[in-house]
C-alpha positions as CSV (number, residue, x, y, z in Angstrom):
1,X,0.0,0.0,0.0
2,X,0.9,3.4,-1.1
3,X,1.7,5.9,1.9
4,X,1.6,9.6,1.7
5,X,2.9,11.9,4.4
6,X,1.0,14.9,5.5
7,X,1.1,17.5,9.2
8,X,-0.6,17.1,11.5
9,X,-0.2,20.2,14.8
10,X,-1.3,19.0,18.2
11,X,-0.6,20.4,21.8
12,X,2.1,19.0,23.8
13,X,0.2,17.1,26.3
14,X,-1.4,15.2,23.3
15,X,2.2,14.0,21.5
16,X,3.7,12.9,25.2
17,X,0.7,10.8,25.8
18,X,0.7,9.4,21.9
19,X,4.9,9.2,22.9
20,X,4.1,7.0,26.0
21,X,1.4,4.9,24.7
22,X,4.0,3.9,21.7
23,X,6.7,2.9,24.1
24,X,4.1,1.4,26.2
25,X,3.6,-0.7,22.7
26,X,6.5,-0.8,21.7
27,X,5.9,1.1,18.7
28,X,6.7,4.7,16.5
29,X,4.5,7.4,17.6
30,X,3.7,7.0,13.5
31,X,2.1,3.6,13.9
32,X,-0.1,4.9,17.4
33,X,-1.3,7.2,15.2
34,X,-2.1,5.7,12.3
35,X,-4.1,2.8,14.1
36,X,-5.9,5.6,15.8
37,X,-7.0,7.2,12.6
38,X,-8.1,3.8,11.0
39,X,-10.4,3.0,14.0
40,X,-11.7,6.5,14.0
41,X,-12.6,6.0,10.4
42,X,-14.2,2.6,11.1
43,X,-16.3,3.7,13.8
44,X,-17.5,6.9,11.3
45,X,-18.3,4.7,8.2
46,X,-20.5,2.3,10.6
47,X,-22.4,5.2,12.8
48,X,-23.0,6.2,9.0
49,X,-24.5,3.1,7.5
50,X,-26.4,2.3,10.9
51,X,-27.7,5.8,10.8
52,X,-28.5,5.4,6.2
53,X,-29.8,2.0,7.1
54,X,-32.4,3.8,10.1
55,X,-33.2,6.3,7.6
56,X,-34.2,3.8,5.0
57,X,-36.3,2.2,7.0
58,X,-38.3,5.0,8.8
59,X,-38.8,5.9,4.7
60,X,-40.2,2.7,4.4
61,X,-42.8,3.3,7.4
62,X,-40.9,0.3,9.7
63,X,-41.4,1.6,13.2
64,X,-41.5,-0.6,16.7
65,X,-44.3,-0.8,18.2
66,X,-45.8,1.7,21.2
67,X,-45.6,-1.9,23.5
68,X,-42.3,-2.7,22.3
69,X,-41.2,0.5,22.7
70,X,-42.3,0.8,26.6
71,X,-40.8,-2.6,27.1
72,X,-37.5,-1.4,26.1
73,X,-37.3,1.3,27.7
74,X,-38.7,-0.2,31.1
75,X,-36.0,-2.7,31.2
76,X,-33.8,0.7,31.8
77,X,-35.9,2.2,34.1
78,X,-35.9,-0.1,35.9
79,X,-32.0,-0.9,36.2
């Protein structure tokens, strides 16, 4: 895979701790941060195709039920 540098500017606190965690790893600061970015990325693209995929469906008029609903909710109200 192709790579492609690029800058990124940060505070101080934020590179020691990205510094410590790589050691902690045993890692480059360069590989902490580029897992963090992939997972980022991950979690983005599937909020976004739970959220398309909820959409579609309120489009489609698929709703839960008021008593499914209330029992849902009850087992949190409950807790």
């Amino acid at each position: 895979m192709a790579t492609e540098a690029f800058s990124v500017r940060t505070d101080s606190s934020t590179v020691r701790k990205l510094d410590h965690l790589a050691k902690q790893q045993d890692r480059s600061r360069n590989y902490v941060v580029n897992e963090a970015i992939s997972q980022y990325l991950e979690l983005h693209a599937w909020q976004e195709e739970r959220i398309r995929a909820g959409i579609e469906a309120a489009d489609q008029g698929r709703f839960v039920g008021r008593a499914e609903m209330e029992r849902v909710f009850g087992k949190y109200r409950n807790a």
